[in-house]
C-alpha positions in Angstrom: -206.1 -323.8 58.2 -202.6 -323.6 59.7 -202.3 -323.5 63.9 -201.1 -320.6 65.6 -197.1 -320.1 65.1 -197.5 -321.8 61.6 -198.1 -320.9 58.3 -199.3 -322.7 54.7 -197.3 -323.9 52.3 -198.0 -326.2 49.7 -194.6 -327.8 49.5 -194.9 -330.6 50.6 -191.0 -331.3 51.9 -191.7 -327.9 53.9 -194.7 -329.5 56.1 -194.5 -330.8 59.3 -194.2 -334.1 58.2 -197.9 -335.1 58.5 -199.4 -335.6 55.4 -202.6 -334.2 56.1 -200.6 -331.2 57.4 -199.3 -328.4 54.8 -198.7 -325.9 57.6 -195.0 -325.1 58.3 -193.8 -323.3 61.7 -192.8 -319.8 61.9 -188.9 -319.8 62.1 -187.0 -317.6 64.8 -187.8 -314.2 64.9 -191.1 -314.8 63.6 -194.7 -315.3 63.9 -197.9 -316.0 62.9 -201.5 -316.1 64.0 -203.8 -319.2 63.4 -204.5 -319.3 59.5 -202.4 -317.4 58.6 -200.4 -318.1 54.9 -197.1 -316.7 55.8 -195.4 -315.4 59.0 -194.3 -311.9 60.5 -191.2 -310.7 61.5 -190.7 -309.9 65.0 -190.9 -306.1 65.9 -188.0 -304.4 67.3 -188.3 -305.1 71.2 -189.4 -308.5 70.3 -188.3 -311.6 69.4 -189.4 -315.6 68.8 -187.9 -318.6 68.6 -190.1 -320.2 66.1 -193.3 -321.7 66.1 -194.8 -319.5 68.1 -197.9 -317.2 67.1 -196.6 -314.2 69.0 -193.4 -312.5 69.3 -192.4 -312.3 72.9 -191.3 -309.1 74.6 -187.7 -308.7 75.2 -186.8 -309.6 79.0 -186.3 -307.2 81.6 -182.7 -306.2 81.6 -182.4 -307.0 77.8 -183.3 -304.9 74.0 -183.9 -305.7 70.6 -183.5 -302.9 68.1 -184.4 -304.9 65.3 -187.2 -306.3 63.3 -187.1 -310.4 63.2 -184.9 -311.0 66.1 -184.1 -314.4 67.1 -183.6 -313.1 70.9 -182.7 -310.1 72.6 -179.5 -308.1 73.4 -178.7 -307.8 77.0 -178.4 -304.1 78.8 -174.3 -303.0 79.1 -173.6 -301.4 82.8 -175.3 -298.4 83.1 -178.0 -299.4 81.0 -181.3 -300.7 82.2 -184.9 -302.2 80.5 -188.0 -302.9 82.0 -189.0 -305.7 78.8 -190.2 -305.0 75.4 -187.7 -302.3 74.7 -185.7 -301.2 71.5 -183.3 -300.1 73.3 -181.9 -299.7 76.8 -182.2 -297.0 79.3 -179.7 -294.8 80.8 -179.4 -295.0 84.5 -181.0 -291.9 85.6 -179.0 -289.4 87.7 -178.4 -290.6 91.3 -178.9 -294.3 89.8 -176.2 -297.0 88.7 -175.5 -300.5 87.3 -172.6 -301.7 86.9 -173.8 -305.5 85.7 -175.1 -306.6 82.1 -179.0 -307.1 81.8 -180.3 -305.4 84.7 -183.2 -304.1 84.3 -183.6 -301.7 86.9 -180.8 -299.3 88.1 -179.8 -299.5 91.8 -180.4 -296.2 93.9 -176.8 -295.0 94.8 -176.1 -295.6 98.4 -176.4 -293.2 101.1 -173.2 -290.9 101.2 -173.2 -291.7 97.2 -174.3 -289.9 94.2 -174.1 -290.4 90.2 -174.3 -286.6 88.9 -175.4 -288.1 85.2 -177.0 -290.8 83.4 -175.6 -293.7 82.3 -173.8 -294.6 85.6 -171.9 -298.4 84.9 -169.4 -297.8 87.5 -170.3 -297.3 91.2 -171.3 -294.2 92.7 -169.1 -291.6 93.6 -169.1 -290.8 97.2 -169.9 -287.4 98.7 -166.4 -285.1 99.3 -165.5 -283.9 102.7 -168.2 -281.7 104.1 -171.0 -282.4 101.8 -173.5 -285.6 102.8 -176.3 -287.6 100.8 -179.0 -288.4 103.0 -181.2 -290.3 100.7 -180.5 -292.7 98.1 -180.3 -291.8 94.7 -179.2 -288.6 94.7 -177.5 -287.1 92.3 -176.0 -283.9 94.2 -174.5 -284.2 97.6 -176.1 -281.1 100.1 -173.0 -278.9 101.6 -172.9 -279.5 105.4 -174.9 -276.5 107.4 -172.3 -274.4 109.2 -170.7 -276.0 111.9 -171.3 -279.5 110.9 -169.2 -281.5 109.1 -168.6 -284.6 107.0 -166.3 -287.0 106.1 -165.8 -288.6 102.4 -168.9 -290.7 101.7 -171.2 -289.4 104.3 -174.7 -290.0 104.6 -175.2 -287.5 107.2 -173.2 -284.4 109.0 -172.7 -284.6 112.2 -172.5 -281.4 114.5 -169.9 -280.4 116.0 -169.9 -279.8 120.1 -170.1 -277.2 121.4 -166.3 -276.0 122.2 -165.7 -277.7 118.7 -165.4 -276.1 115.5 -165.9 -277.6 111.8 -162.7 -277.9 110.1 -162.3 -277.9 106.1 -161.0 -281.5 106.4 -164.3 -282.9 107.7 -163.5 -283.3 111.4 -164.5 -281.0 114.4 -161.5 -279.3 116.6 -161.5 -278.4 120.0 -161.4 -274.4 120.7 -158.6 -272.9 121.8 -158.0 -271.2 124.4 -159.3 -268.4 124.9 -161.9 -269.0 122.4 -165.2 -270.9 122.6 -168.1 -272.1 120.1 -171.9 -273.6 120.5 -172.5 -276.3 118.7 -172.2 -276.5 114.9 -170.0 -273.8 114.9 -167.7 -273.2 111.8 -165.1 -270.9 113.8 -164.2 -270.2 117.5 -165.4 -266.9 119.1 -162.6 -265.4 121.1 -164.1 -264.7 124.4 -165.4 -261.0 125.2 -163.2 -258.1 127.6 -164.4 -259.2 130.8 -163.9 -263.4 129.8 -161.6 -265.7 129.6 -161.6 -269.6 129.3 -158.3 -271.7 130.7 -158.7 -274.9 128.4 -159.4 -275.7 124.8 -162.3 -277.0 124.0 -164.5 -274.5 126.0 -168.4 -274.5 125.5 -168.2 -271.1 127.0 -166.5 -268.5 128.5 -165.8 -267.7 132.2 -166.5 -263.8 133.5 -163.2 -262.6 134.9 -164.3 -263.8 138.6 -165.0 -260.7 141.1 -161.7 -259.1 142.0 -160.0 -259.7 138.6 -160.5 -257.9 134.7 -159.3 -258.3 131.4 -159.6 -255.6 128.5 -158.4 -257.7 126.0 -160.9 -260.2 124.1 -159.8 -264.2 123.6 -157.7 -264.1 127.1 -157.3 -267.3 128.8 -156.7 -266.0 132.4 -158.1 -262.7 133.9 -155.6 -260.2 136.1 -155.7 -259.6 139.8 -157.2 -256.3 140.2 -154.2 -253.9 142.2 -154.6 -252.6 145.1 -156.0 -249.4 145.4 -158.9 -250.9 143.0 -161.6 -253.8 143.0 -164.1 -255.1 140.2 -167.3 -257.0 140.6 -167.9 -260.0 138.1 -167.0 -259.8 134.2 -165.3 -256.5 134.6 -163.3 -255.1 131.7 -161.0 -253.1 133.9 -160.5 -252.5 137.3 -162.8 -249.7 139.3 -160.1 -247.3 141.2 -161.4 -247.3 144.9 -163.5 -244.0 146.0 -162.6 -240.8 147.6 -163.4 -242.3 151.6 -162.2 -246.1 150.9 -159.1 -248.1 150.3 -158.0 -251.1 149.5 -154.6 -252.6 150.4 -154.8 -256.1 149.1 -154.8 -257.1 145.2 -157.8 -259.2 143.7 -160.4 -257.7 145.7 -164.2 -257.4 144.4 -164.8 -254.1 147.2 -162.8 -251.2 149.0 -163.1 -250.7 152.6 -164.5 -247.7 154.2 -161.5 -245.5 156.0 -162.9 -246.0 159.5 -163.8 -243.0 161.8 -161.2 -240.6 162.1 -159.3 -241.6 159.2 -159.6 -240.2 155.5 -158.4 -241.2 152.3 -158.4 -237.9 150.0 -157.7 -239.4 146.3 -159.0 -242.0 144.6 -157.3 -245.3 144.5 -155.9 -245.2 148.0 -154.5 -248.1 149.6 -154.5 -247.3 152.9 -156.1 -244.3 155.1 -154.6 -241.4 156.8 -155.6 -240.4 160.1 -156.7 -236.9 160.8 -153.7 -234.8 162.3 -153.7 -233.0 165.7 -157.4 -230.9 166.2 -158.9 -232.4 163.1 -161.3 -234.9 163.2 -164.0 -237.4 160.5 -166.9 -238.4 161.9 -168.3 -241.8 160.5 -166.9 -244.5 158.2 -165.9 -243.5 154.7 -164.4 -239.7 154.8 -161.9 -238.2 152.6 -161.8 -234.7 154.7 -160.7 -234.1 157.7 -162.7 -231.3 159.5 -161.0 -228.7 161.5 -162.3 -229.0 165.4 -164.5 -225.9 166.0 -163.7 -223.5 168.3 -162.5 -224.5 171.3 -162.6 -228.0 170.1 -159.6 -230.5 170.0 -158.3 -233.8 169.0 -155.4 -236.5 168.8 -154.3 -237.8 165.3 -157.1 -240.5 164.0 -160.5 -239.3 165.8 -163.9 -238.8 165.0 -164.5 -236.4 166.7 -163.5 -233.6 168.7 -163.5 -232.5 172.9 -163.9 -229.2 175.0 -160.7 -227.7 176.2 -161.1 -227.6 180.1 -161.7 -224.0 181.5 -158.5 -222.8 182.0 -157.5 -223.9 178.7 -157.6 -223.2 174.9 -157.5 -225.0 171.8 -155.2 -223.6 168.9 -156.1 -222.6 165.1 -152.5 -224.3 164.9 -152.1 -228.1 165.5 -148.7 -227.2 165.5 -149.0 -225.2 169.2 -150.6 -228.8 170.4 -148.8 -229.9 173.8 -149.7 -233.2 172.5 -150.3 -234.6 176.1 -152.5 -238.0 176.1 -155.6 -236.7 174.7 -155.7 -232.8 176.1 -154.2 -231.0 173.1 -155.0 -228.2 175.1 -152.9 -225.3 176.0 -153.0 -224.1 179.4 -154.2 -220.0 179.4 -150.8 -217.9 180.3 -151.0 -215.8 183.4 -153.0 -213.3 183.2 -155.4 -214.5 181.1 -158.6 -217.2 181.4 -160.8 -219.0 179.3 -164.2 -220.6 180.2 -164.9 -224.3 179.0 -164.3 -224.2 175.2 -162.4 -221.8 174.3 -160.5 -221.5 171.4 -158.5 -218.5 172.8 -157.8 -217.0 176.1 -159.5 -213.5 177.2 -157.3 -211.3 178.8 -158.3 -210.2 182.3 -159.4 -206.8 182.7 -157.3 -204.3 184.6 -158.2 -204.6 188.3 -158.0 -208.8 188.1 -155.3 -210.9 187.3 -154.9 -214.7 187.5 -152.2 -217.5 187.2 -151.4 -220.0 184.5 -154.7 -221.9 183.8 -157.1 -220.1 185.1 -160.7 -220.5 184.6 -161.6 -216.6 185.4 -159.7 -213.7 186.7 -159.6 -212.9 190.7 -160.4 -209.1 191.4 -157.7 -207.7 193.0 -158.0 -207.0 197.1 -158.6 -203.7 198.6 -155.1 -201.9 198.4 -154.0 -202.9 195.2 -154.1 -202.6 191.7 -153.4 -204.4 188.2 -153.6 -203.5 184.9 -155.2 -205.6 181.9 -153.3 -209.0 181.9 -151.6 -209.2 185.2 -150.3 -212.2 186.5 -150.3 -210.5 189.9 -151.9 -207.4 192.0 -149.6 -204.8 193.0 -150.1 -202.9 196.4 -151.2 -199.8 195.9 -147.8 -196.8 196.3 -147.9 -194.7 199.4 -150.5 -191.8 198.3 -152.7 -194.2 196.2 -155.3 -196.3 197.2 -157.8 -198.9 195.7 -161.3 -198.5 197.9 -162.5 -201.6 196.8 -161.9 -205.0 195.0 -161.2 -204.7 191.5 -159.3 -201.9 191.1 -157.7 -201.3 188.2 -155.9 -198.4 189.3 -154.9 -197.1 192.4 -156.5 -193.6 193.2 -154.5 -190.4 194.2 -155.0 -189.6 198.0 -156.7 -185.7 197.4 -154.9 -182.8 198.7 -155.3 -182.7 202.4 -154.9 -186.4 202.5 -151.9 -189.7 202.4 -151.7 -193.1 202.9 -148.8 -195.6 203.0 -148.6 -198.8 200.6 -151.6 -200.8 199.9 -154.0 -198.6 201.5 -157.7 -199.1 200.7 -158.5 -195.8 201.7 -156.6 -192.1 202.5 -155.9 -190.9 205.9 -156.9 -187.3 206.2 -154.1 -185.0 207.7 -154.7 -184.1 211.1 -154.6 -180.2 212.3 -151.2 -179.2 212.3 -150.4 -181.2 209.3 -151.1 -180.6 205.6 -150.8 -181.8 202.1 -151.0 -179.1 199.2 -150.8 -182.0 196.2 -152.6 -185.2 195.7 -150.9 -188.6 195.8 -148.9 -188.0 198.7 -147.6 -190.6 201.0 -147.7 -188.4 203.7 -148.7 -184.9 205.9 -146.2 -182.5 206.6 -146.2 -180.3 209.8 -147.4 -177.2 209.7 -143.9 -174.6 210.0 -143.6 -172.8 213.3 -146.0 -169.3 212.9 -148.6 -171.3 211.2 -151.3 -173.8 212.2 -154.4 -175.7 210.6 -157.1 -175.8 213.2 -159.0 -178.4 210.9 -158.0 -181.9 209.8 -157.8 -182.4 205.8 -155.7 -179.0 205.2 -154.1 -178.4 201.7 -152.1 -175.8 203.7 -151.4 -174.1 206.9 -152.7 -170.8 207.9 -149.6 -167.8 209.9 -150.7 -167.3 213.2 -152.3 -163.7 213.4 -150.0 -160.6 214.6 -149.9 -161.2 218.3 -150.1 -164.8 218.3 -147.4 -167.3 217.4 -146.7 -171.1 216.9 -143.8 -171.9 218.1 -143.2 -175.2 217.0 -144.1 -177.0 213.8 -147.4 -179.3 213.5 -149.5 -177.3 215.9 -153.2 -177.1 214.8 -153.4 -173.3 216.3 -151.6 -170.1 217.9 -150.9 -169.2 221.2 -151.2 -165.8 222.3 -148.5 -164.2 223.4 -148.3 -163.4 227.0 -148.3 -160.0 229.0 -145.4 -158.7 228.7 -144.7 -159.8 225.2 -145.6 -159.2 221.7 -145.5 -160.7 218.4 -145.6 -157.7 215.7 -146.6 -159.4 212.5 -148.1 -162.7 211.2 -146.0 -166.2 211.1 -144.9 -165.5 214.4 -143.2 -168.3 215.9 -142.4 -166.5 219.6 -143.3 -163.7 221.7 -140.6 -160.9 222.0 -140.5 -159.4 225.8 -141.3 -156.1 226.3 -137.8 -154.0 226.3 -137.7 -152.0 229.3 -139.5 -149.2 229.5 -142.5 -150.9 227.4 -145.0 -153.3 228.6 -147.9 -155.3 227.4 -150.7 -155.6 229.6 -152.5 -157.5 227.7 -151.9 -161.3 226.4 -152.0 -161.4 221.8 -150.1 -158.3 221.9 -148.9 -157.1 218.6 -146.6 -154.5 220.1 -145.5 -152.6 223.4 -146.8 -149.6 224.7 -144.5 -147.2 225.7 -144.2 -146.5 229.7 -145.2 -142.8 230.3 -142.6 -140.4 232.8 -143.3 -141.1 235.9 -143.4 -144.9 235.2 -140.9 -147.3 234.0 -140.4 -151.1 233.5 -138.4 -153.8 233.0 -137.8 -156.0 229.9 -140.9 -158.1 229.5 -143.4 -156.3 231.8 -147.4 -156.7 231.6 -146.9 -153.2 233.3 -145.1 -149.7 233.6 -144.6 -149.6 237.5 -145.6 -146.7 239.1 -142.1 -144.6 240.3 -142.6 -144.0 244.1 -142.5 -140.9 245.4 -138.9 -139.1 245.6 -138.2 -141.1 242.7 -139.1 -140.0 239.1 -138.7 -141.0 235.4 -138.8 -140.2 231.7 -140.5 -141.4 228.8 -139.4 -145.5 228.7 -137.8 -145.6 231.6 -136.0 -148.7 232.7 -135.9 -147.8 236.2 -137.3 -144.8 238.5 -134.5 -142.2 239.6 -134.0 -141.1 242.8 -134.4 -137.3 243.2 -131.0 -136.0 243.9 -130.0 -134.1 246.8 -131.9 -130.7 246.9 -134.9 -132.4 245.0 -137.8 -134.6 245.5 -140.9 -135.8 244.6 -143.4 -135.5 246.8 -146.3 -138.1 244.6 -145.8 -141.1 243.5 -145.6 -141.7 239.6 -143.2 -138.1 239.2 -141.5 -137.5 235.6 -139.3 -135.4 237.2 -138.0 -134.0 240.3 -138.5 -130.7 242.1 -136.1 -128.5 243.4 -136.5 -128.0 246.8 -137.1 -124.7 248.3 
């Protein structure tokens, strides 16, 4: 039987060419097994080139669509075979060949990508922004946000923070203003209260103590006014508080007003002192206090002092002396004030005092004042003031006087008298009357008989013998005419001298006429009996005729 690759024939000519051999070989793109009478084509994906008792299995890279195939057909560019095949394979998405007869398809490169089969030209590489990480893809992956890529990347790289992803692939520096982490896509402008000075900034500053800003992607911050401060990352400036100031710009604090100063609105940038008599006690006031009673102060103090005895403190700044620190006014005459005093008292009527006096002085013995004197004033004549103190001067009584600035009243001695009160003086008594006692409000008339005869005299005289006084008031005797006599003293008239008795003018007595003598009723002198008559007794009132 024929060998392996061979096949029987009984033609001769067709033989090997050994006689004893009828077996002919298998011609290309057949074959035959051993014994076998005629050969068999190849099978598509096979071929032979004769001879041989199998077909062999296209190579790698290569097809064979047909039956009986002298060889194989090599795989165009983007085609692939792994042997044996009918037919090549289309590169697979993500894969490429761009050579004949290959019989596997090459991954495309890293930052490459074939979206279809059949790839015979290189890959295409990945567009800005989009990366392949492996090989053999067919998609590229879009960059996460705030990476980026450039044309054929493998990979996307992050952009810093302070950067920002641009379309074109690359990363950008922030501007100013603005800020990013990293991979961001876009720039944040910075917050009120931030700021950044540079591009490219990771992150933004807080608007340092002292400063603000109220606007959002600011590259400075603004000096806070005076008047105002801000602590750290401050939107807007804080106006400084009732009690504090601030008189420099770009400041993170305000300063207490210190002690006697105030600062009454918000915002201030400077302090006010208190004016005269008002006062702030402590740091940080925006009110000035008025000084209590009796209280006082210069401009700008924290508190207030006593006004000195003697002195008083005003409801009125204005009324201020302003001297040093005593803004105290000095009490007028006639009034006082103890220590702190806001006014002066008056002093009471029977004192009186000088300028700045610390109490009122009681007026002395013999004088007076009345209610806010500057001065005593001696007592008038007929007045007096009995003791210190007096406010007014007392009326002597009736029956008394005294002279200027008496402290008490002199009564009128007898003979004297006073019939009203306040009098500076006693007046006599008019001849004809008398006081016998001291203190008389008027004088008594001497008594019928009796008489003053002068004025001031405390009593009466009687009149003598021989004289008379006929009625009350008298102020002298009268003598007894002739021919009347008083024989006794306080007469109040004269008695007739009886005949036979006579007188002369102011006799105590009638005289007897002696004898040969003789006279009538108020005789003035005794007769002598004329011739032829006589009188033989002694006292006759008449004469007889002699025998």
């Amino acid at each position: 039987r024929c060998s392996p690759g061979k096949y029987a024939t009984f033609d001769s000519s067709k033989g090997d060419g050994q006689s004893s051999d009828l077996c002919a070989s298998c011609p290309a793109g057949k074959a035959s097994a051993a014994g076998k009478a005629q050969c068999s084509d190849c099978m598509p994906g096979e071929y032979s080139n004769g001879g041989t008792s199998t077909c062999v299995p296209c190579e790698k890279g290569k097809y064979n669509p047909n039956s009986g195939a002298t060889g194989c057909i090599s795989c165009t560019p983007g085609k692939y075979s792994t042997g044996g095949r009918t037919q090549c394979t289309n590169c697979e998405e993500g894969k490429y060949v761009t050579s004949s007869g290959a019989e596997a398809c090459l991954d495309c490169p890293l930052g490459t990508i074939a979206p279809s089969t059949g790839r015979a030209v290189a890959c295409d590489k990945c567009p800005v922004n989009t990366y392949a990480g492996t090989p053999g893809l067919a998609t590229c992956t879009a960059c996460e946000a705030g990476t980026s890529s450039a044309v054929g990347s493998s990979i996307c790289q992050s952009c810093d923070a302070g950067k920002y992803a641009k379309h074109d692939g690359t990363c950008a520096d922030c501007a100013i203003g603005k800020f990013s982490n990293a991979k961001a896509t876009l720039c944040i402008s910075c917050s009120q209260g931030e700021y950044t000075p540079t591009v490219g900034s990771s992150f933004c500053k807080k608007c340092e103590p002292g400063k603000s800003q109220d606007a959002t992607g600011s590259s400075a911050c603004t000096d806070c006014l005076a008047g105002s401060y801000s602590s750290s990352g401050a939107i807007s400036c804080s106006f400084c508080a009732l009690g504090s100031y601030q008189d420099s710009s770009g400041q993170d604090s305000c300063n207490d007003c210190p002690e006697g100063q105030i600062s009454s609105n918000v915002g201030a940038v400077k302090c006010t002192k208190c004016g005269l008599n008002y006062f702030a006690t402590g740091p940080g006031n925006f009110k000035c206090q008025l000084c209590p009673v009796g209280h006082v102060s210069v401009p700008g103090q924290g508190s207030c002092h006593q006004c000195a005895a003697g002195k008083y403190s005003s409801a009125d700044p204005s009324l201020a002396d302003g001297v040093s620190s005593d803004l105290c006014l000095a009490c007028e005459a006639g009034k006082m004030s103890t220590q702190g005093s806001r006014a002066c008292t008056v002093c009471n009527a029977g004192t009186y005092s000088l300028v700045g006096a610390s109490a009122c002085s009681s007026c002395p013995a013999g004088k007076e004042s009345s209610q806010g004197a500057s001065e005593c004033t001696a007592c008038p004549s007929g007045r007096y003031a009995g003791a210190p103190g007096t406010g007014t001067c007392v009326r002597c009584a009736a029956g008394s006087y005294s002279s200027s600035a008496a402290t008490g009243c002199s009564i009128c001695p007898k003979g004297k008298f006073r019939a009203t009160a306040g009098s500076e003086s006693c007046t006599d008594c008019s001849p004809g009357d008398y006081t016998d006692a001291v203190g008389a409000t008027a004088c008594k008339a001497c008594a019928a008989g009796k008489i003053a005869a002068s004025k001031g005299l405390s009593g009466c005289t009687a009149c003598a013998k021989g004289t008379y006084s006929a009625s009350a008031g008298g102020s002298e005797c009268v003598p007894c005419q002739g021919g009347l006599a008083a024989s006794t003293s306080a007469a109040t008239q004269c008695e007739i001298c009886p005949a036979g008795k006579m007188s002369l003018t102011g006799a105590d007595k009638c005289e007897i006429c002696d004898a040969g003598k003789y006279s009538t009723v108020s005789a003035t002198a005794c007769i002598a009996c004329t011739a032829g008559y006589y009188s033989a007794t002694s006292g006759s009132s008449d004469c007889t005729a002699c025998a």
